[in-house]
C-alpha positions as CSV (number, residue, x, y, z in Angstrom):
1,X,0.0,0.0,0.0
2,X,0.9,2.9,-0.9
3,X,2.1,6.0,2.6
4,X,-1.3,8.1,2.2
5,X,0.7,10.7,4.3
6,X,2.2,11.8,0.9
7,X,-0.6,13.3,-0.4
8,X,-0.1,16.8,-0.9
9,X,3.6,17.0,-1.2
10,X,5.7,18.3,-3.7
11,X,8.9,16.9,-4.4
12,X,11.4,19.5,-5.6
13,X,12.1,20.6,-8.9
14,X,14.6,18.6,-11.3
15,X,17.8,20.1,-12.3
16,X,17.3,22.6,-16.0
17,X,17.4,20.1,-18.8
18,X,18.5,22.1,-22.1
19,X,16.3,20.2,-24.9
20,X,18.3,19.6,-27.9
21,X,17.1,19.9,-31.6
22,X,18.7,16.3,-31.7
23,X,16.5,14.9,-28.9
24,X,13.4,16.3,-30.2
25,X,14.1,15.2,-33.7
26,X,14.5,11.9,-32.6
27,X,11.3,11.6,-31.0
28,X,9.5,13.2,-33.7
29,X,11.3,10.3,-36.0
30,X,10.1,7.4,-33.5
31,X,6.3,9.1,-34.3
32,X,7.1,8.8,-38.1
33,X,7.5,12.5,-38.1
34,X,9.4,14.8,-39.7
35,X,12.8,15.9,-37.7
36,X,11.5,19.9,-38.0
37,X,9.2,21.2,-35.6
38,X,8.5,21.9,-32.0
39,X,8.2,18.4,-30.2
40,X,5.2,16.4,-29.8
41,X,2.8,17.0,-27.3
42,X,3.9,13.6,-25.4
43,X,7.5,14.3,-25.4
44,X,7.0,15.4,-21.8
45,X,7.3,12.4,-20.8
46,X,10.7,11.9,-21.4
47,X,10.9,14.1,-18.8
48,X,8.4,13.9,-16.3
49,X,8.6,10.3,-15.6
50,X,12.5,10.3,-14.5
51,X,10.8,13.4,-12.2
52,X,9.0,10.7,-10.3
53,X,12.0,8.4,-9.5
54,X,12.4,10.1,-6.5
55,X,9.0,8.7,-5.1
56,X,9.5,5.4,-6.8
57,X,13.4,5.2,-5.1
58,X,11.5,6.6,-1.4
59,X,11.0,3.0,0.3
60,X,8.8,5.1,2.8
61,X,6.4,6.2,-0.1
62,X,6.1,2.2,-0.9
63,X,5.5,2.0,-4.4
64,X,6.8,-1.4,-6.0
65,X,7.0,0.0,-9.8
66,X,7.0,-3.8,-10.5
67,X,2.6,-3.6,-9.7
68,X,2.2,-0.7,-11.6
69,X,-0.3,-0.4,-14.7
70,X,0.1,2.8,-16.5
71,X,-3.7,4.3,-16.4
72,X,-4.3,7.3,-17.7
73,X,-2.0,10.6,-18.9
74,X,-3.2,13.8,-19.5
75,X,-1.5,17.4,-20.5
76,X,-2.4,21.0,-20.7
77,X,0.0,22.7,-22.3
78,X,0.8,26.8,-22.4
79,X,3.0,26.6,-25.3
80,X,4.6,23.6,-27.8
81,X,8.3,22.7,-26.4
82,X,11.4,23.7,-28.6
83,X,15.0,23.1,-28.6
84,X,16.7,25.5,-26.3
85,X,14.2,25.5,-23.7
86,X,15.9,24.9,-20.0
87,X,13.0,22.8,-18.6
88,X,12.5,22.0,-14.6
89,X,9.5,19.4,-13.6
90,X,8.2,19.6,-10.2
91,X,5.9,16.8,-9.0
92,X,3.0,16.8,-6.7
93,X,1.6,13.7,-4.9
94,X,-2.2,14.5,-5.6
95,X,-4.3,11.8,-5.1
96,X,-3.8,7.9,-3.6
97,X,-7.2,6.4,-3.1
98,X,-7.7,2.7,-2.5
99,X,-10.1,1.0,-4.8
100,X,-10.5,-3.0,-3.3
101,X,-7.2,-3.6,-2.5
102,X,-5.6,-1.6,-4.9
103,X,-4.2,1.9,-5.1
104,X,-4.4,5.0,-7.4
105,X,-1.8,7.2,-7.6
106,X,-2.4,10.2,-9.4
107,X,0.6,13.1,-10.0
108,X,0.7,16.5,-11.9
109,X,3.8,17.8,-12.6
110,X,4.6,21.3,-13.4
111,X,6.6,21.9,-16.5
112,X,8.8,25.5,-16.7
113,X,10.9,26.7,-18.8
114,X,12.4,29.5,-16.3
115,X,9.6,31.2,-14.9
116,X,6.9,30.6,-17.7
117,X,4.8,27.3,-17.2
118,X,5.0,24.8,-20.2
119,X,2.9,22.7,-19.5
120,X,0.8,20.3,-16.5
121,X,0.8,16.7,-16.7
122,X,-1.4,14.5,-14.8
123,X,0.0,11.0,-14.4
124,X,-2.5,8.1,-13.2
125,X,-1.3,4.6,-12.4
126,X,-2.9,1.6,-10.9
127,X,-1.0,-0.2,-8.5
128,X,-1.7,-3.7,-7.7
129,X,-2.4,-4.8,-4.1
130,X,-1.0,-7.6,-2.0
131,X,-4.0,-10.1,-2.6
């Protein structure tokens, strides 16, 4: 089970990442799209996910990233992502509700580039129970 006591918190924010024009080609190419352009929409998650290793690493938040099913992602972005932005994620533990036996976790991370929001993800996973 997942520490409920975590709801609410917000880990800090990640190190600036410069995004490349190499990177975001490269992720465009693995959509079967063309190397120009801002990156996808999803790209974000190439950086928001490593941004939660710090819960999945915290043994007293207890999540075993072995039960997880990935449930739902959502994003709300201020403005497409281009090479050159310097982009920090900061994760907040939203929700964890218990649904028979089983957890849902539910995170929105705060994308910046400096002091100008990106974009807000909300990240959903199931986690299996003990049964």
């Amino acid at each position: 089970m997942l520490n409920a006591a975590y709801v609410g918190r917000t880990l800090p924010a990640t190190a600036p990442h410069v995004v490349t024009s190499a990177e975001v080609a490269a992720f465009r190419a693995a959509l079967g799209m063309s190397a120009e352009g801002p990156a996808p929409a999803t790209f974000l998650v190439s950086h928001t996910l490593p941004a939660s290793d710090r819960l999945v690493d915290d043994p007293d938040f207890g999540l075993d990233f072995t039960r997880v099913l990935h449930r739902e992602q959502r994003f709300a972005h201020a403005r497409p992502v281009v090479p050159g932005d310097a982009l920090t994620c900061t994760v907040h533990v939203e929700s964890i509700k218990t649904v028979a036996g089983n957890d849902v976790l539910t995170t929105r991370t705060e994308v910046a580039a400096g002091d100008e929001t990106v974009s807000t993800v909300w990240t959903t996973l199931f986690v299996r129970g003990d049964a």
